[in-house]
C-alpha positions as a Markdown table, in Angstrom:
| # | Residue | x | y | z |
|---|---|---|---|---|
| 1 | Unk | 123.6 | 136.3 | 130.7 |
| 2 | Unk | 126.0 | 133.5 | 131.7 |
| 3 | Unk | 124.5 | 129.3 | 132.0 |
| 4 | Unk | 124.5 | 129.7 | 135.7 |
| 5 | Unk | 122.4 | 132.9 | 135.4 |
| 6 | Unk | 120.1 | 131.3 | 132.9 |
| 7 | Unk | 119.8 | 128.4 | 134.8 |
| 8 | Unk | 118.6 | 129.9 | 137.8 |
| 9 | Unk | 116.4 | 131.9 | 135.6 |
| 10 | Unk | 114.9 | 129.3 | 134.2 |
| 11 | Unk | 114.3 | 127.3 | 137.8 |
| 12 | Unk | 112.8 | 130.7 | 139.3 |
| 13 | Unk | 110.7 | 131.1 | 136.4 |
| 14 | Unk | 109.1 | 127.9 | 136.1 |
| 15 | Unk | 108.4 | 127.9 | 140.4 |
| 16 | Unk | 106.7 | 130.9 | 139.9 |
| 17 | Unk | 103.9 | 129.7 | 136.5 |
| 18 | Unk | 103.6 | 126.5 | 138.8 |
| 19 | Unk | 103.1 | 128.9 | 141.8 |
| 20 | Unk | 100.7 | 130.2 | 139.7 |
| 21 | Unk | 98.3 | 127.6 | 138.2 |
| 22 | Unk | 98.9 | 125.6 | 141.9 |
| 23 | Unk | 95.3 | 126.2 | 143.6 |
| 24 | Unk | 94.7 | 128.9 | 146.4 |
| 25 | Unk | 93.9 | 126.5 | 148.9 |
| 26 | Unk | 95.0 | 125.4 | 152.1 |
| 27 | Unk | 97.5 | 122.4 | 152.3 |
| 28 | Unk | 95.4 | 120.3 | 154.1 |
| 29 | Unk | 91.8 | 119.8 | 154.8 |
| 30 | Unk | 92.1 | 120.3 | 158.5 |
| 31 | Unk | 91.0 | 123.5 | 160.0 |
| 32 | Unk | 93.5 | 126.4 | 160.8 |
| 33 | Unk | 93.1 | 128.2 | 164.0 |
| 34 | Unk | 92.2 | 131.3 | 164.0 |
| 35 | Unk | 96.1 | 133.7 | 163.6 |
| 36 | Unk | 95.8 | 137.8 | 163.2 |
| 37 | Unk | 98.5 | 140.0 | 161.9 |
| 38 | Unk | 99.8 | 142.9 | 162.6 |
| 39 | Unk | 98.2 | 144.8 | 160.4 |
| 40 | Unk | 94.7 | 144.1 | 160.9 |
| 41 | Unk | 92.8 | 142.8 | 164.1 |
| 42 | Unk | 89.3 | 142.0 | 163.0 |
| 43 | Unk | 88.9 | 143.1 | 158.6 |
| 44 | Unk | 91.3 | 141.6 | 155.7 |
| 45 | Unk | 93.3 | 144.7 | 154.5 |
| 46 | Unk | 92.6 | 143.3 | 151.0 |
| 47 | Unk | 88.9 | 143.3 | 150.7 |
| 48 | Unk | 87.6 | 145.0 | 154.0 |
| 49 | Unk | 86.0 | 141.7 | 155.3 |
| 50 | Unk | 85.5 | 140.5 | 158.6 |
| 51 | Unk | 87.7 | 137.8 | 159.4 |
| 52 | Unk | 87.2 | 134.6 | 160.9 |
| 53 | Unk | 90.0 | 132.3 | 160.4 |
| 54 | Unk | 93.7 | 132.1 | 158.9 |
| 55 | Unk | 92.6 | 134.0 | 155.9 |
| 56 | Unk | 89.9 | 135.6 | 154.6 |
| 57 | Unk | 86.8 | 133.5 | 153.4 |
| 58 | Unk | 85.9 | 136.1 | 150.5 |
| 59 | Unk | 89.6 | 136.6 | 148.6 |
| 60 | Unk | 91.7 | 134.1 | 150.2 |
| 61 | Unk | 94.5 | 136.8 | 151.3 |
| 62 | Unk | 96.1 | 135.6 | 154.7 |
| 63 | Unk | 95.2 | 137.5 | 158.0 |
| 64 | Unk | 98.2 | 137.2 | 159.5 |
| 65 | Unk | 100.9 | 139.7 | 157.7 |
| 66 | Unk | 104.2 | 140.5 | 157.8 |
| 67 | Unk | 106.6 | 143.2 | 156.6 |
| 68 | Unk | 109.9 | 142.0 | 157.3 |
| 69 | Unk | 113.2 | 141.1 | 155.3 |
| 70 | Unk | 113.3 | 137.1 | 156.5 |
| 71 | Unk | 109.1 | 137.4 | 155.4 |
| 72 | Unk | 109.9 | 138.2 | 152.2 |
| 73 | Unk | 113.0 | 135.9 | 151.7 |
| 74 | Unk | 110.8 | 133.3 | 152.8 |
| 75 | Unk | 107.7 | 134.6 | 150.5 |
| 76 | Unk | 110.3 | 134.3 | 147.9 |
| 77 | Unk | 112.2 | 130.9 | 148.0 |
| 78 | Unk | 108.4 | 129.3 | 149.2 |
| 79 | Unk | 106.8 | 131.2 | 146.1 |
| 80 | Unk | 110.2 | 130.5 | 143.7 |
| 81 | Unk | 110.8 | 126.7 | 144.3 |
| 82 | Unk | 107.3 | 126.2 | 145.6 |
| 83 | Unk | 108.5 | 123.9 | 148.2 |
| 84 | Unk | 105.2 | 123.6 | 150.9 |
| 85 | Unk | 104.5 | 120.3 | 152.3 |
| 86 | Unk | 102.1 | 119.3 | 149.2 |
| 87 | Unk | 105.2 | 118.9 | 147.5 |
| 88 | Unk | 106.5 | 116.4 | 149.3 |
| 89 | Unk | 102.9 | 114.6 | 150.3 |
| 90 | Unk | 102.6 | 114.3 | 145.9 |
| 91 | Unk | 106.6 | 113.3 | 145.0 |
| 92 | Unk | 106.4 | 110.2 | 146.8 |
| 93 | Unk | 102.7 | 109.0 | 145.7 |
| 94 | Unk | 104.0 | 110.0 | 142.1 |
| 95 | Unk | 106.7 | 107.8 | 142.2 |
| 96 | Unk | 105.9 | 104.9 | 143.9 |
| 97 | Unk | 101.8 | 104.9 | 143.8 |
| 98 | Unk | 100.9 | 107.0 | 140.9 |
| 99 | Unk | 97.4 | 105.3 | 140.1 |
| 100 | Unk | 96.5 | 106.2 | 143.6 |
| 101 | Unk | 97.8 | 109.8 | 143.4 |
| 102 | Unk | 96.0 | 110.6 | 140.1 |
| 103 | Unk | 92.4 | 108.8 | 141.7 |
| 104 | Unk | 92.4 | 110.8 | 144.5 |
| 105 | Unk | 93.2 | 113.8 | 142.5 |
| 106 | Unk | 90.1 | 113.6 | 140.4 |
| 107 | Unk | 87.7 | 112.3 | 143.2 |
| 108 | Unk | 88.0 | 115.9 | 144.9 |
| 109 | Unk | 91.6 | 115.9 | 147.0 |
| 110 | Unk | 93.0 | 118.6 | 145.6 |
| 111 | Unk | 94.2 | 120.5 | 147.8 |
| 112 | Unk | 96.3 | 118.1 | 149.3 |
| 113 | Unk | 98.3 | 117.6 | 146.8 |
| 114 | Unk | 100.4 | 119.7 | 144.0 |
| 115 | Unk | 98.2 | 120.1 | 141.0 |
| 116 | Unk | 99.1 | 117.9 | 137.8 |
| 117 | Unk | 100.1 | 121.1 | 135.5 |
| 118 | Unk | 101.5 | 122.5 | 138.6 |
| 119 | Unk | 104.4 | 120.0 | 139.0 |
| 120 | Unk | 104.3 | 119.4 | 135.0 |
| 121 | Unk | 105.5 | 122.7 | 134.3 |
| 122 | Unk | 108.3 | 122.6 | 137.4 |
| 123 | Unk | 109.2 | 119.6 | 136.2 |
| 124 | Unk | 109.9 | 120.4 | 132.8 |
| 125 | Unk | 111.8 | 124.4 | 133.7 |
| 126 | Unk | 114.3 | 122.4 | 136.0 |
| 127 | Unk | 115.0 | 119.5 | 134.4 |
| 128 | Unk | 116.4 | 122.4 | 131.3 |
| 129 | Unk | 117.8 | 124.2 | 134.1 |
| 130 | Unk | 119.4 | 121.5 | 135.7 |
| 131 | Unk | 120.9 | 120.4 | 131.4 |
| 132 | Unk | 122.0 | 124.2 | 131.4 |
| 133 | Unk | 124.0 | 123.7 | 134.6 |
| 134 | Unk | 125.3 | 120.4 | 133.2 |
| 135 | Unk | 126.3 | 122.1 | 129.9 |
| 136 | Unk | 124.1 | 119.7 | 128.2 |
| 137 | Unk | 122.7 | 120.8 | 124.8 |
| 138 | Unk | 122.3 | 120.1 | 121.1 |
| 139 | Unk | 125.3 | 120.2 | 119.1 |
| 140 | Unk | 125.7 | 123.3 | 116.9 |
| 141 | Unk | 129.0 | 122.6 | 114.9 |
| 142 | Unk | 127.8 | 119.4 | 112.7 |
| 143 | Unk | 130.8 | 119.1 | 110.6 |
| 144 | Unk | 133.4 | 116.0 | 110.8 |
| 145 | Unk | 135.8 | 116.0 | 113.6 |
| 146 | Unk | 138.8 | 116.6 | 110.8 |
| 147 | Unk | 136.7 | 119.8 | 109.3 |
| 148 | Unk | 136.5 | 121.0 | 113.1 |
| 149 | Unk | 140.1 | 120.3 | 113.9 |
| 150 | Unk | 141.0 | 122.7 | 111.0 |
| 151 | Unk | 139.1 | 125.0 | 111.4 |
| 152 | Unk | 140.2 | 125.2 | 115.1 |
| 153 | Unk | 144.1 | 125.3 | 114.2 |
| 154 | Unk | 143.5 | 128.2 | 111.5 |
| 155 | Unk | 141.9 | 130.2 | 113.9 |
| 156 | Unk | 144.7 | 129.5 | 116.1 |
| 157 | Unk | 147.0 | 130.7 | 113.8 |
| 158 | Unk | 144.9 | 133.9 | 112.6 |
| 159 | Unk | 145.0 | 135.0 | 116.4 |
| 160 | Unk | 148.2 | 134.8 | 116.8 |
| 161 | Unk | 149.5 | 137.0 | 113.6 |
| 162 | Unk | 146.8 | 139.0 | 114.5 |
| 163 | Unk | 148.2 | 139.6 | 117.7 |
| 164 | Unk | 151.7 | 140.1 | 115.7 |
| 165 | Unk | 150.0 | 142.7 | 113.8 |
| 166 | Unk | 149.1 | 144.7 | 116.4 |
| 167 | Unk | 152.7 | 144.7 | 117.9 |
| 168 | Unk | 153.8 | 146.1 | 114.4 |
| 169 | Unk | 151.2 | 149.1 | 114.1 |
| 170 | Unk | 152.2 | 150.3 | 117.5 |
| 171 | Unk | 155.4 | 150.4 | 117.0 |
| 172 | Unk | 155.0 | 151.9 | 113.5 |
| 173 | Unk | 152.8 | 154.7 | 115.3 |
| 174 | Unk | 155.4 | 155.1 | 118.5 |
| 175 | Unk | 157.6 | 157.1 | 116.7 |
| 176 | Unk | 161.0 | 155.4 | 118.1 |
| 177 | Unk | 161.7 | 153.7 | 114.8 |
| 178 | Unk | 163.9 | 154.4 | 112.1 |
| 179 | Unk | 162.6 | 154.9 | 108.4 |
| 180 | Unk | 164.4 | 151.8 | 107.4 |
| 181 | Unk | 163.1 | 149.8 | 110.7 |
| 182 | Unk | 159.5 | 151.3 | 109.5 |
| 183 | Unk | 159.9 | 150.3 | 106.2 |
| 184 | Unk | 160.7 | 146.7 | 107.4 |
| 185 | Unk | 157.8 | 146.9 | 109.6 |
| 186 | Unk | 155.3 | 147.9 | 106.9 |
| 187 | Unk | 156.8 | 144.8 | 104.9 |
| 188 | Unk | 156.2 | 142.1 | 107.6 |
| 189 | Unk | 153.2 | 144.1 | 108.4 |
| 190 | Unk | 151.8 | 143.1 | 104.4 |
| 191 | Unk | 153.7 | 139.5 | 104.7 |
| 192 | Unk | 151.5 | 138.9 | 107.7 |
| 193 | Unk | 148.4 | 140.0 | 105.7 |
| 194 | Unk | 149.3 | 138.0 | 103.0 |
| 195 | Unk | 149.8 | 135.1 | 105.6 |
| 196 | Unk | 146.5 | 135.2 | 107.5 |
| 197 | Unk | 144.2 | 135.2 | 103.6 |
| 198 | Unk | 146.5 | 132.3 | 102.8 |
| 199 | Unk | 145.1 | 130.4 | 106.2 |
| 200 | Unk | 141.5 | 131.8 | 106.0 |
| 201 | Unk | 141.5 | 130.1 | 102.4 |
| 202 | Unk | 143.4 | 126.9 | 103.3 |
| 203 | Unk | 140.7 | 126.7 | 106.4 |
| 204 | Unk | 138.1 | 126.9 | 104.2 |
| 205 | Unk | 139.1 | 124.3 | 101.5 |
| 206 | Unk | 137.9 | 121.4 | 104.2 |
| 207 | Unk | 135.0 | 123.0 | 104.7 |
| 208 | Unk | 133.7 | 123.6 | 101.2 |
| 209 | Unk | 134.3 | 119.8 | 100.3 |
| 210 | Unk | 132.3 | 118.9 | 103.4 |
| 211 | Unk | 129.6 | 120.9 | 101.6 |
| 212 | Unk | 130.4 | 120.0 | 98.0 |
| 213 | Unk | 130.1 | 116.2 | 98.7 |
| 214 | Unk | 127.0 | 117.1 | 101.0 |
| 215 | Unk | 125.0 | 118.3 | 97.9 |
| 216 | Unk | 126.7 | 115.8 | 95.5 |
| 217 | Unk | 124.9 | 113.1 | 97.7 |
| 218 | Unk | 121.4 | 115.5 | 97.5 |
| 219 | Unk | 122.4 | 115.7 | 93.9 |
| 220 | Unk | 122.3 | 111.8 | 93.3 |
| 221 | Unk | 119.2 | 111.8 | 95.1 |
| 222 | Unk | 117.4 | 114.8 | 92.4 |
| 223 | Unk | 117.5 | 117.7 | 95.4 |
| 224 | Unk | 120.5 | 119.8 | 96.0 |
| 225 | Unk | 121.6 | 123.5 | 96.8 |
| 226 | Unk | 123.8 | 125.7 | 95.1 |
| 227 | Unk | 126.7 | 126.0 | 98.5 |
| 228 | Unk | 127.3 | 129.6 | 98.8 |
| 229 | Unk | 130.0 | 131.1 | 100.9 |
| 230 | Unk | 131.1 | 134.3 | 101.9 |
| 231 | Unk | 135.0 | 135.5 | 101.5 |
| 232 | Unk | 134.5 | 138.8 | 103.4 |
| 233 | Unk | 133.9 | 141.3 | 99.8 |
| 234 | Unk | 130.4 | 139.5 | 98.8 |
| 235 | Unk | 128.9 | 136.4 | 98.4 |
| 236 | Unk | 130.7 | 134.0 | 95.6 |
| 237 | Unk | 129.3 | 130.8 | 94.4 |
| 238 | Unk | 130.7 | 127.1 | 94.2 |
| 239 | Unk | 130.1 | 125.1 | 91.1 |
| 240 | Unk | 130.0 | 121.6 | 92.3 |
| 241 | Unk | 132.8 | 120.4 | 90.0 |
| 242 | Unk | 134.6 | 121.6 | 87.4 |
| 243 | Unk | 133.2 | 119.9 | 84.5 |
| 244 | Unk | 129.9 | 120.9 | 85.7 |
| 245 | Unk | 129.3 | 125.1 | 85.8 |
| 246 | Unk | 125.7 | 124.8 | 85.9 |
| 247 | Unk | 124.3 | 125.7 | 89.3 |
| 248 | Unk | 122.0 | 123.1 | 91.5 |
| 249 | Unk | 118.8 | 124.6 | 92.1 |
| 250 | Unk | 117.6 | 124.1 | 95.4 |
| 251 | Unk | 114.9 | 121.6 | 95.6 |
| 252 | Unk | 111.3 | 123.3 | 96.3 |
| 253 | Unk | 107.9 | 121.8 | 97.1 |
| 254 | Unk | 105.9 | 124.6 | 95.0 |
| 255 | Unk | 105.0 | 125.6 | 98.5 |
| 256 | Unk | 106.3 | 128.6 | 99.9 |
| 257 | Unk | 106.5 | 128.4 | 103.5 |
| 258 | Unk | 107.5 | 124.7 | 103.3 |
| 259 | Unk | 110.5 | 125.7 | 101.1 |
| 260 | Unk | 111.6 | 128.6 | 103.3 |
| 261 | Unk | 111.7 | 126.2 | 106.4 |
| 262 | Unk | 113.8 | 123.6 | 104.3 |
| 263 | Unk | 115.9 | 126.4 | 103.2 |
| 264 | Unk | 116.4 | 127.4 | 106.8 |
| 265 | Unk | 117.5 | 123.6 | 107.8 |
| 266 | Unk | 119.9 | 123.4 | 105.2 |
| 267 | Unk | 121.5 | 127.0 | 105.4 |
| 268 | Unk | 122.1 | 126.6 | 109.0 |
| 269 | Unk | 121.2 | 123.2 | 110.7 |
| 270 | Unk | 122.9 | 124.0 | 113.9 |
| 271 | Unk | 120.8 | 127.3 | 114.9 |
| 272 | Unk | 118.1 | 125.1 | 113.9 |
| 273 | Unk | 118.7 | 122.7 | 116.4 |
| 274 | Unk | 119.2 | 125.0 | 118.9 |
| 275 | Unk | 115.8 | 126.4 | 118.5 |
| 276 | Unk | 114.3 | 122.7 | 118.3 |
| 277 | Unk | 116.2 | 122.4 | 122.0 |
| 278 | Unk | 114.8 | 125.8 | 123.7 |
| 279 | Unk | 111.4 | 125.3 | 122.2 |
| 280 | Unk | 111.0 | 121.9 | 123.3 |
| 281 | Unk | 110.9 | 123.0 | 126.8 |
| 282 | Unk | 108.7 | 126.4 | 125.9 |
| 283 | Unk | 106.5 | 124.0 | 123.8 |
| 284 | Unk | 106.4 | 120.9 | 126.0 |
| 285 | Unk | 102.6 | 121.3 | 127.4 |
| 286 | Unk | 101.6 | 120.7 | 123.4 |
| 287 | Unk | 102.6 | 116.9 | 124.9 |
| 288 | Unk | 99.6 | 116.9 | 126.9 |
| 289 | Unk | 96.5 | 117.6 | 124.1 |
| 290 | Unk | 98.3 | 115.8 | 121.8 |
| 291 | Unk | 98.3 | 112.8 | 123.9 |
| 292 | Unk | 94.4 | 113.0 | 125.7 |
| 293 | Unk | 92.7 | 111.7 | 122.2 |
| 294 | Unk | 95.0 | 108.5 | 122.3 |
| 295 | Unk | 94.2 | 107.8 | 126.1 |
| 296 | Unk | 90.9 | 108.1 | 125.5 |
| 297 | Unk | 90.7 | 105.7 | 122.5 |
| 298 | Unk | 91.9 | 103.2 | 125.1 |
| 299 | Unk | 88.3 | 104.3 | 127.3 |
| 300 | Unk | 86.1 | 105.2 | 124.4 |
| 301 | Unk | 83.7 | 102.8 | 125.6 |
| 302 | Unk | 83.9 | 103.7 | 129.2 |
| 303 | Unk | 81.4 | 106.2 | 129.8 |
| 304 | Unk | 82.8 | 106.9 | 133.2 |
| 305 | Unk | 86.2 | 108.1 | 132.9 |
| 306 | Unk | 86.1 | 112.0 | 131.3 |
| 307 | Unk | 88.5 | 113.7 | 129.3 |
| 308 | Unk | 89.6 | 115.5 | 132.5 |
| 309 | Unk | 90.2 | 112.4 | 134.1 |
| 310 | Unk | 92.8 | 111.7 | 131.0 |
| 311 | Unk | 94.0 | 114.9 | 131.5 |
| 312 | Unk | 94.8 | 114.8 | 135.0 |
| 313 | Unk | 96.1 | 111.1 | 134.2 |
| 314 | Unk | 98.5 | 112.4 | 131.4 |
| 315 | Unk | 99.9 | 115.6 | 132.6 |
| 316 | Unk | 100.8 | 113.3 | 136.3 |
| 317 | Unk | 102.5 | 110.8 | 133.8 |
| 318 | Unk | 104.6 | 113.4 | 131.8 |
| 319 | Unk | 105.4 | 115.2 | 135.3 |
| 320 | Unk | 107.1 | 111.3 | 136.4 |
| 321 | Unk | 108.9 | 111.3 | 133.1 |
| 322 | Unk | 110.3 | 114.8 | 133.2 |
| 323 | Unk | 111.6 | 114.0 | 136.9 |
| 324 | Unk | 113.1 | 110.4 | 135.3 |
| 325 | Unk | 114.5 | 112.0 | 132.7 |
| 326 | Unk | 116.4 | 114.6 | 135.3 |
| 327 | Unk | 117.0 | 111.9 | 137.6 |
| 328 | Unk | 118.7 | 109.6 | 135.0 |
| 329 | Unk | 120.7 | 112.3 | 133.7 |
| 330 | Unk | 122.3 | 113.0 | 137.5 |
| 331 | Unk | 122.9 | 109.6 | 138.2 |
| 332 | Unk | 125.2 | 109.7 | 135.0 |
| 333 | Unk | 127.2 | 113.0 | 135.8 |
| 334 | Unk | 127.6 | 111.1 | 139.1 |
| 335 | Unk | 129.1 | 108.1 | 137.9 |
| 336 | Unk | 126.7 | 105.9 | 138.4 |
| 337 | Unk | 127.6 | 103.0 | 136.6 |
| 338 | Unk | 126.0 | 102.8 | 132.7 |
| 339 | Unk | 124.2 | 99.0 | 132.9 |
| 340 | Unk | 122.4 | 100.8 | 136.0 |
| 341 | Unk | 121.0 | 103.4 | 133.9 |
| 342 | Unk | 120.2 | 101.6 | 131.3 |
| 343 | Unk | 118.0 | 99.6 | 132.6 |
| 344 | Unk | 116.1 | 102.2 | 134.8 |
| 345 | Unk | 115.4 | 103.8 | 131.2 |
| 346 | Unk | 114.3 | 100.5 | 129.9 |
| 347 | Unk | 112.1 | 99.2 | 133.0 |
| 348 | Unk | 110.6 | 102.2 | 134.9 |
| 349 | Unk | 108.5 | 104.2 | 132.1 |
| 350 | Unk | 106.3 | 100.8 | 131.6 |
| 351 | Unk | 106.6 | 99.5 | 135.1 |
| 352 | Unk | 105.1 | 103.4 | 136.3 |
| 353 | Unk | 102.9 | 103.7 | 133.4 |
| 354 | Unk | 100.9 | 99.5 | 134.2 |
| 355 | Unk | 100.4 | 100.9 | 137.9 |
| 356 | Unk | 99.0 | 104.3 | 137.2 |
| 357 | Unk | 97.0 | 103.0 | 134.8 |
| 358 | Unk | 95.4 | 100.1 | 136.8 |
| 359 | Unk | 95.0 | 102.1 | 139.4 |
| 360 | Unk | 93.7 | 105.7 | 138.1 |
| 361 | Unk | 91.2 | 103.5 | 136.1 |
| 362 | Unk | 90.3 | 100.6 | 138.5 |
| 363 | Unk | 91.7 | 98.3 | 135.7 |
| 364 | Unk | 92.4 | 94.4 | 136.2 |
| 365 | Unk | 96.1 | 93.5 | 135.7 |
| 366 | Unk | 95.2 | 91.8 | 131.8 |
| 367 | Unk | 93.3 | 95.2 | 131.3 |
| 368 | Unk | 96.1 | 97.5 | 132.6 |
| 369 | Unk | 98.6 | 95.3 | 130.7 |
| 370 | Unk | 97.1 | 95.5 | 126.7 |
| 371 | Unk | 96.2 | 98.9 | 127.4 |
| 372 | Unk | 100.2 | 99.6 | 128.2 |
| 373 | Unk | 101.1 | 98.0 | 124.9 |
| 374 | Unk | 99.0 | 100.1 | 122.8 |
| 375 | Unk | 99.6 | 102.8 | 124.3 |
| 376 | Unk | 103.7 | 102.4 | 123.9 |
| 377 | Unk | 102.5 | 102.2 | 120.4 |
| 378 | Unk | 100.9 | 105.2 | 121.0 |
| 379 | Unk | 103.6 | 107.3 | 122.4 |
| 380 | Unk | 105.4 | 106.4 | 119.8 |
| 381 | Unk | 102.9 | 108.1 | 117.6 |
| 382 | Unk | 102.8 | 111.4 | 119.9 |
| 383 | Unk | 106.0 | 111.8 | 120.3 |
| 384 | Unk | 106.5 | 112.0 | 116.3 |
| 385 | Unk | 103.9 | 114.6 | 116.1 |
| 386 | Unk | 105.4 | 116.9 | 118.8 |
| 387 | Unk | 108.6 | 116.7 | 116.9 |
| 388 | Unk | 106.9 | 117.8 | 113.5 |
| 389 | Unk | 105.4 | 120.3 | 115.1 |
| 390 | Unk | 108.7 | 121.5 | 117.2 |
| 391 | Unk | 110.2 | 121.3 | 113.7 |
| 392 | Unk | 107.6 | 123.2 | 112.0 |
| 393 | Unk | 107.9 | 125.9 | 114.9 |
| 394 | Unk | 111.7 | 126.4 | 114.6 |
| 395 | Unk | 111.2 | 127.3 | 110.8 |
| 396 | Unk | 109.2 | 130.2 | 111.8 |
């Protein structure tokens, strides 16, 4: 599947889990008058009760149905992108009055508004959507620039006698040469086999004393690997000098499944960070337990404020700093200017973070304010546990 593909993949798929955890409920408190479909005058077609409004008081199922194309391609972009006017009654409290937003959340208004893991998990599937778009994504060739460049003109120069090559054989199997002209062919056929090992080794030289000083510098340290790699008839070893024909033993923990995930990091560190990347966004809701304990250390005296009411207060906050995070990163491939950026990423995590806090919690400003410092500290702290935990996930 191509990026854009993917990408629109991706957006679809996270509308439709927020479509699903969003609540069943009307948009608004306000009563609906009374609108019957088509289908059915007086019983929902889905349960066989009487109805008596807009939908049907037993399983929620509208009364008014349709079976037409613009019906469904409305069903779909309205069930897809889940853009109904909660959406754009909770964006603007979540930006500019968070505290306010999260309150009224947990005192009852729910169905106002988009709920918290709702918009959490939107967020997160199209901001990774939006970075697939953008072709932004972790690095999977981590050699040095003069390893790459190398690499890159060998394989230049492969193709191209390759491509030599394959001139030769079909004229050698046309039939319209000579025996002499054949015999020449065949020769420059073997010269250009002889040519391409010659650059396959010479591309390789670079790359081997990348590795070789890689585990020197583990070596000095008392943990290094044996570099292994592969010449196409088996695997052949590297000694790391040649005063020195003793292999390096790889270092090991005496525990298994720790070594094998080391193992795995240093054998291939770029597929690894590729699986840290797409499991960040497949793992991201582990953000939101690991961070409820720390909020409430900051309440633990406060008998009034639940661990739902941190819950709804966290998963609101990560929502914000998924959509900052997108923002910020559009803003650049606009061009808006760097010094602006900069200090949007500096300023509005603890600016948003003081007024949801004093205002979700009722909260003086000296309250809201120590509270933000510790828990800065205390993201800090999460967000170092999520990444052991992304990194212990890779391995597996």
């Amino acid at each position: 599947m191509s990026d854009i593909g993917e990408a629109v993949g991706t957006a679809t798929e996270g509308g439709l889990l927020a479509r699903a955890v969003s609540s069943k409920a009307g948009t608004d408190g306000a009563p609906v008058p009374l609108e019957r479909g088509h289908f059915s005058e007086n019983a929902c077609l889905n349960c066989g009760t009487t109805l008596t409004g807009a939908h049907c008081h037993n399983c929620g199922q509208k009364a008014h149905l349709h079976r037409t194309l613009r019906a469904f391609l409305h069903d779909l972009l309205h069930g897809a992108l889940h853009l109904d006017s909660k959406i754009w009654r909770t964006l603007p409290k979540l930006a500019v009055r968070p505290g306010e937003l999260t309150r009224r959340y947990i005192d009852g208004e729910r169905a106002r508004f988009v709920s918290p893991m709702a918009l959490f998990l939107f967020s997160i599937f199209l901001m990774f959507a939006v970075f697939q778009l953008a072709g932004i994504s972790t690095p999977t060739d981590l050699g040095s620039d003069r390893t790459r460049e190398a690499v890159a003109q060998a394989r230049q120069q492969i193709s191209t006698m390759q491509e030599r090559q394959g001139e030769l054989e079909s004229r050698i199997g046309s039939g319209e040469l000579s025996d002499e002209d054949i015999r020449a062919a065949q020769a420059e056929l073997k010269e250009l086999e002889d040519q391409i090992s010659a650059v396959s080794a010479a591309a390789a030289v670079p790359v081997l004393r990348e590795l070789i000083q890689d585990q020197e510098g583990q070596r000095a340290e008392g943990v290094g690997a044996v570099p292994v790699v592969s010449d196409g008839k088996g695997e052949t070893t590297i000694p790391l000098s040649a005063d020195d024909d003793a292999q390096m033993k790889t270092g090991t923990t005496d525990v298994v499944w720790l070594d094998q995930a080391l193992d795995k990091w240093r054998t291939n560190p770029g597929l690894m960070l590729y699986k840290l990347q797409t499991n960040f966004y497949k793992f991201s809701w582990l953000l939101i337990p690991l961070s409820i304990p720390f909020v409430w250390l900051l309440f633990a005296w406060k008998r009034q404020f639940k661990a739902y009411d941190h819950a709804i207060f966290v998963t609101y906050s990560l929502a914000f700093m998924s959509l900052l995070i997108l923002t910020i990163v559009l803003s650049g491939l606009a061009g808006l200017p760097l010094w602006i950026i900069s200090f949007a990423s500096i300023l509005i995590p603890p600016i948003h973070l003081y007024k949801q806090l004093r205002r979700a919690y009722g909260l003086s400003r000296f309250s809201a304010f120590w509270r933000l410092c510790i828990l800065s500290v205390f993201i800090i702290v999460i967000l170092t546990l999520f990444l052991q935990a992304l990194l212990f996930l890779g391995a597996f």
